[in-house]
ROSE-4610 file (N, C-alpha, C; in Angstrom, 1 decimal, always signed):
// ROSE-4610
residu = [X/X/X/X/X/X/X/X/X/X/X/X/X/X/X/X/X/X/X/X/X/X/X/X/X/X/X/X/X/X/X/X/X/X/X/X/X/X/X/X/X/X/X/X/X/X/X/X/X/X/X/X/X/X/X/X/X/X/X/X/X/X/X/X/X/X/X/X/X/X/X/X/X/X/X/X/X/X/X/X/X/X/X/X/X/X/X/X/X/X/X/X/X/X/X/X/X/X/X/X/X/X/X/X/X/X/X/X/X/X/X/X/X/X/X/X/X/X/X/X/X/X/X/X/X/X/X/X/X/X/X/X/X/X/X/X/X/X/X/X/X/X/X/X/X/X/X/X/X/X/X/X/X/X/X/X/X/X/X/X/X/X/X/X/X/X/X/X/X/X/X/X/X/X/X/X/X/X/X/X/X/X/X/X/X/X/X/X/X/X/X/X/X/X/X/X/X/X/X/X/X/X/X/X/X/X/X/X/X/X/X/X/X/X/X/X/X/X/X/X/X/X/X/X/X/X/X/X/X/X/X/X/X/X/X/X/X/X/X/X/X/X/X/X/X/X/X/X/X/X/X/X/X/X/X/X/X/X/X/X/X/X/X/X/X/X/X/X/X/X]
num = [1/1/1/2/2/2/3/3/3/4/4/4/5/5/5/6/6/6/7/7/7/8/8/8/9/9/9/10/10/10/11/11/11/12/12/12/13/13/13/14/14/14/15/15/15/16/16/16/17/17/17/18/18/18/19/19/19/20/20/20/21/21/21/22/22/22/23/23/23/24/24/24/25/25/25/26/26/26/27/27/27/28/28/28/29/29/29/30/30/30/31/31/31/32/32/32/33/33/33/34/34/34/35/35/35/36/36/36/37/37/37/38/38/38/39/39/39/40/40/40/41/41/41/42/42/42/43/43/43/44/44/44/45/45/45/46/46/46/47/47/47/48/48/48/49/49/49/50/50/50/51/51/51/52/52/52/53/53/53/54/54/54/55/55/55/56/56/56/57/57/57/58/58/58/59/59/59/60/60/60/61/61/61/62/62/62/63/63/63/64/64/64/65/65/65/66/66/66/67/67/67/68/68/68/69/69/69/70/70/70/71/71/71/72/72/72/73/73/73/74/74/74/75/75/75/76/76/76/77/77/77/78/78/78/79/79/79/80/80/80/81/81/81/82/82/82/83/83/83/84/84/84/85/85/85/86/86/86/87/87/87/88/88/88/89/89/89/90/90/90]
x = [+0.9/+0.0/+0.9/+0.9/+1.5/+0.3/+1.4/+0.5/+1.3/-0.3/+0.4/+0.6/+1.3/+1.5/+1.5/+0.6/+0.0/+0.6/+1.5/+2.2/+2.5/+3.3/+3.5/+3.1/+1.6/+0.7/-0.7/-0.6/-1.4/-1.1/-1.8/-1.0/-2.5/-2.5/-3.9/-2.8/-3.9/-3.7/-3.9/-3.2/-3.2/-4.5/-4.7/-5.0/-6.4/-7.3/-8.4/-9.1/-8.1/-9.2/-9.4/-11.2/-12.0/-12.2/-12.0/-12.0/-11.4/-10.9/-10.5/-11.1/-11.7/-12.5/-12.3/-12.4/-11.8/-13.2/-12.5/-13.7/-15.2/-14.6/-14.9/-16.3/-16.3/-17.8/-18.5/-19.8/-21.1/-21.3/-21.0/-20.8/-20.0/-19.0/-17.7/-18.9/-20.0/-20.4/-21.5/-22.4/-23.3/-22.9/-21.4/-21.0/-20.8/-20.2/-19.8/-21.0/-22.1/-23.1/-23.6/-23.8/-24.4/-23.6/-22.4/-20.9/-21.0/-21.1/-21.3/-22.0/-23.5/-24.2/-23.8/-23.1/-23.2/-21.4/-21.0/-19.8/-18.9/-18.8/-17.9/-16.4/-17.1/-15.7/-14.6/-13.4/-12.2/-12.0/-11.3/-10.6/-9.1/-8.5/-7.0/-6.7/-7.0/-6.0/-5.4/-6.0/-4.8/-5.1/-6.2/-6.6/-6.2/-5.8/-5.6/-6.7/-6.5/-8.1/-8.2/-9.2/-9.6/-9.3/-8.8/-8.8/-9.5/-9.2/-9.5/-10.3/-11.1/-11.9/-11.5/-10.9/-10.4/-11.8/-12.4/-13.5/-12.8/-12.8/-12.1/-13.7/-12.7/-13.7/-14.7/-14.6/-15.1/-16.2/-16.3/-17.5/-17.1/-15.7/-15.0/-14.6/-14.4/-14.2/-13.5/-12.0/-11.3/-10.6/-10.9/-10.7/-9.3/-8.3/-7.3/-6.7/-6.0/-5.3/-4.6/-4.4/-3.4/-4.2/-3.4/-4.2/-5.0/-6.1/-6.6/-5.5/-4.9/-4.1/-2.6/-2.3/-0.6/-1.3/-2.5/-3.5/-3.2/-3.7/-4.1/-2.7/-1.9/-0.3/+0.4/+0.1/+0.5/-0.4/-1.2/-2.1/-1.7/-1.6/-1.5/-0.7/+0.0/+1.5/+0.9/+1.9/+2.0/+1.6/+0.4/+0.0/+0.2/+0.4/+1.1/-0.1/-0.5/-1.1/-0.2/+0.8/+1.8/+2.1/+2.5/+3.0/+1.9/+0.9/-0.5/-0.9/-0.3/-1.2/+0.3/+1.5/+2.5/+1.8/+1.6/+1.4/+0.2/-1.0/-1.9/-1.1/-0.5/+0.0/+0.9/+1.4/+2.4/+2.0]
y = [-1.2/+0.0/+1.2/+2.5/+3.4/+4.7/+5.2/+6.4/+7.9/+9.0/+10.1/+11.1/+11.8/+13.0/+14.6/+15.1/+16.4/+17.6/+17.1/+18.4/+17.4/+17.5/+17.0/+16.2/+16.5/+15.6/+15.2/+14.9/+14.2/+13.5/+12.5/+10.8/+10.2/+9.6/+9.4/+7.9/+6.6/+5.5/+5.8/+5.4/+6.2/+5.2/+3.7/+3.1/+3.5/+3.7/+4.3/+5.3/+6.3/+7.5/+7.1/+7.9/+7.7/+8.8/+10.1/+11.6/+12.5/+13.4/+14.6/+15.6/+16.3/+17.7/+18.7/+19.7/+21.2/+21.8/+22.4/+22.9/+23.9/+24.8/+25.7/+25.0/+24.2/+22.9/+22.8/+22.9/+22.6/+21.8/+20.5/+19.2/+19.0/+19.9/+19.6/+19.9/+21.4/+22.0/+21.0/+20.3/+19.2/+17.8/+17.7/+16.6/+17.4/+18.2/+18.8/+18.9/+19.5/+19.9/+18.2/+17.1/+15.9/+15.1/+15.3/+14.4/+15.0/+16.7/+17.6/+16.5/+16.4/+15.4/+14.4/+13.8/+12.2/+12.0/+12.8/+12.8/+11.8/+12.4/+11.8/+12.7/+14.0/+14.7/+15.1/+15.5/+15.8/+16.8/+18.2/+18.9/+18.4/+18.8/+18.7/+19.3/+21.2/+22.3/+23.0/+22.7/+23.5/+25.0/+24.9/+26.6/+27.5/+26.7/+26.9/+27.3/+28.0/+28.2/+26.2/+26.4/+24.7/+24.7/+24.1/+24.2/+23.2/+21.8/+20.5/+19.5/+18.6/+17.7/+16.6/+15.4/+13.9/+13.1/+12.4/+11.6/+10.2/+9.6/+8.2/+6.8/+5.9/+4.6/+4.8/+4.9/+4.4/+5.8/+6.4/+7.8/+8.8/+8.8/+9.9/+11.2/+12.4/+13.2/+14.3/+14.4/+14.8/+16.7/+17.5/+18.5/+19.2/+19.5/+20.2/+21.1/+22.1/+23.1/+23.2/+22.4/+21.8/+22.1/+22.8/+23.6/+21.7/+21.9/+20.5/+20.2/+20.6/+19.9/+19.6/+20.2/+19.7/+18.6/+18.4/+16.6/+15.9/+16.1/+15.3/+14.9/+15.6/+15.0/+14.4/+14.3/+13.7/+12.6/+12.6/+10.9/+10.1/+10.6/+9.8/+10.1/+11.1/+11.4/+12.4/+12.6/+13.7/+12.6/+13.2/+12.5/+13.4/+12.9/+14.2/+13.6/+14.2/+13.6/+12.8/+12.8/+12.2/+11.2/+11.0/+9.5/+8.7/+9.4/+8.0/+7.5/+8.7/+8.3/+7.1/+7.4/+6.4/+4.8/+5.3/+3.6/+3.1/+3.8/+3.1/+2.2/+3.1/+2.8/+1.5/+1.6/+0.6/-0.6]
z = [+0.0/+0.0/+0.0/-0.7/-0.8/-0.2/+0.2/+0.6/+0.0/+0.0/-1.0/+0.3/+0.0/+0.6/+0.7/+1.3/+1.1/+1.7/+3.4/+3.8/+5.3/+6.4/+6.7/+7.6/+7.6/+8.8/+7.9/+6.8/+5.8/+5.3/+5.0/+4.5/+4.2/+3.0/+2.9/+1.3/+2.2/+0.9/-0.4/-1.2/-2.5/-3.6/-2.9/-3.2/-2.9/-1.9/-1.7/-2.2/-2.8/-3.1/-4.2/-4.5/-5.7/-6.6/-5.9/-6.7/-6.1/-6.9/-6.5/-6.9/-6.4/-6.7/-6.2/-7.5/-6.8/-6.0/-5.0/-3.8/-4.6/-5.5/-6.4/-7.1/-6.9/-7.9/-7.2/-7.3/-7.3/-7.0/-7.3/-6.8/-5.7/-5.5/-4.1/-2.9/-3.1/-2.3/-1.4/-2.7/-2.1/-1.3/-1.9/-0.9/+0.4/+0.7/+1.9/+2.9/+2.3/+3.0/+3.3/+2.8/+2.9/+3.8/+3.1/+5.0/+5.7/+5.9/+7.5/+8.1/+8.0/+8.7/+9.3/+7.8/+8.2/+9.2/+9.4/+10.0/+9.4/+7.9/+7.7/+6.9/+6.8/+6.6/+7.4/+6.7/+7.6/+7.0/+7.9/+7.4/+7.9/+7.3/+7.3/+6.5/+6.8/+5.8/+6.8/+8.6/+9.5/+9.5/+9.1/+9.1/+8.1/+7.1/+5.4/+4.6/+3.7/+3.1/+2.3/+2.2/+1.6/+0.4/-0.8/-2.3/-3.0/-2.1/-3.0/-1.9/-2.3/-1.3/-2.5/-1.7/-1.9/-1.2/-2.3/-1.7/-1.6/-0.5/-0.5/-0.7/-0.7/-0.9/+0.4/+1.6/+2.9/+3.0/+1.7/+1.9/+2.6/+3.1/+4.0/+2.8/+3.0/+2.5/+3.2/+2.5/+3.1/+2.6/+3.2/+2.5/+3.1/+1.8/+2.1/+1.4/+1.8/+1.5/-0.4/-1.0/-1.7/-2.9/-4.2/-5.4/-6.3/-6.5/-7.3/-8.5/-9.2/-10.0/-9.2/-8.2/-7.7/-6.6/-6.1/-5.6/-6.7/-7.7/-8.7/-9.2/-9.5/-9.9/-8.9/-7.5/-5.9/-5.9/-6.6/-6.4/-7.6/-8.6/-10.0/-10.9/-10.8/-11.5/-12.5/-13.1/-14.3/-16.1/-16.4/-17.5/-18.8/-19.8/-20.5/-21.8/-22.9/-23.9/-25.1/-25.1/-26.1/-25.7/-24.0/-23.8/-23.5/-23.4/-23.6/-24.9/-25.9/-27.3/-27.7/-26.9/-27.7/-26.9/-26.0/-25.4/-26.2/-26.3/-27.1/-28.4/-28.9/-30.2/-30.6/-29.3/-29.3/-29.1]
């Protein structure tokens, strides 16, 4: 199991998460207001302004500091469009 890393008291299984969404969405706002309830969100921005909410398998939703595309390159790397069209190809 590998874990990603967001700053130095964040560590979340890399294997788990199912989305990453920028806070800024319509859709980030409706999950937030629906886990408040159900206690299942976390903040972990440290009194950061919030950028990105990581929805994991277990319905947890975790919201932190960290711009949505430098998450998304920290969970799944840097995807470029040329080296996926070579691999198809190949």
């Amino acid at each position: 199991m590998s874990f990603v890393s967001f700053n130095r008291k964040v560590f979340l299984p890399r294997e788990r998460i199912v989305a990453v969404v920028p806070v800024s969405t319509l859709a980030s706002r409706k999950i937030r207001e629906v886990d408040l309830y159900k206690n299942k969100m976390i903040n972990a921005s440290y009194g950061k302004q919030v950028r990105t909410a990581i929805i994991m398998d277990s319905g947890h939703v975790i919201l932190i500091p960290t711009r949505y595309r430098m998450a998304v390159r920290a969970i799944w790397g840097r995807r470029r469009k040329g080296a996926e069209e070579k691999g198809k190809n190949s």
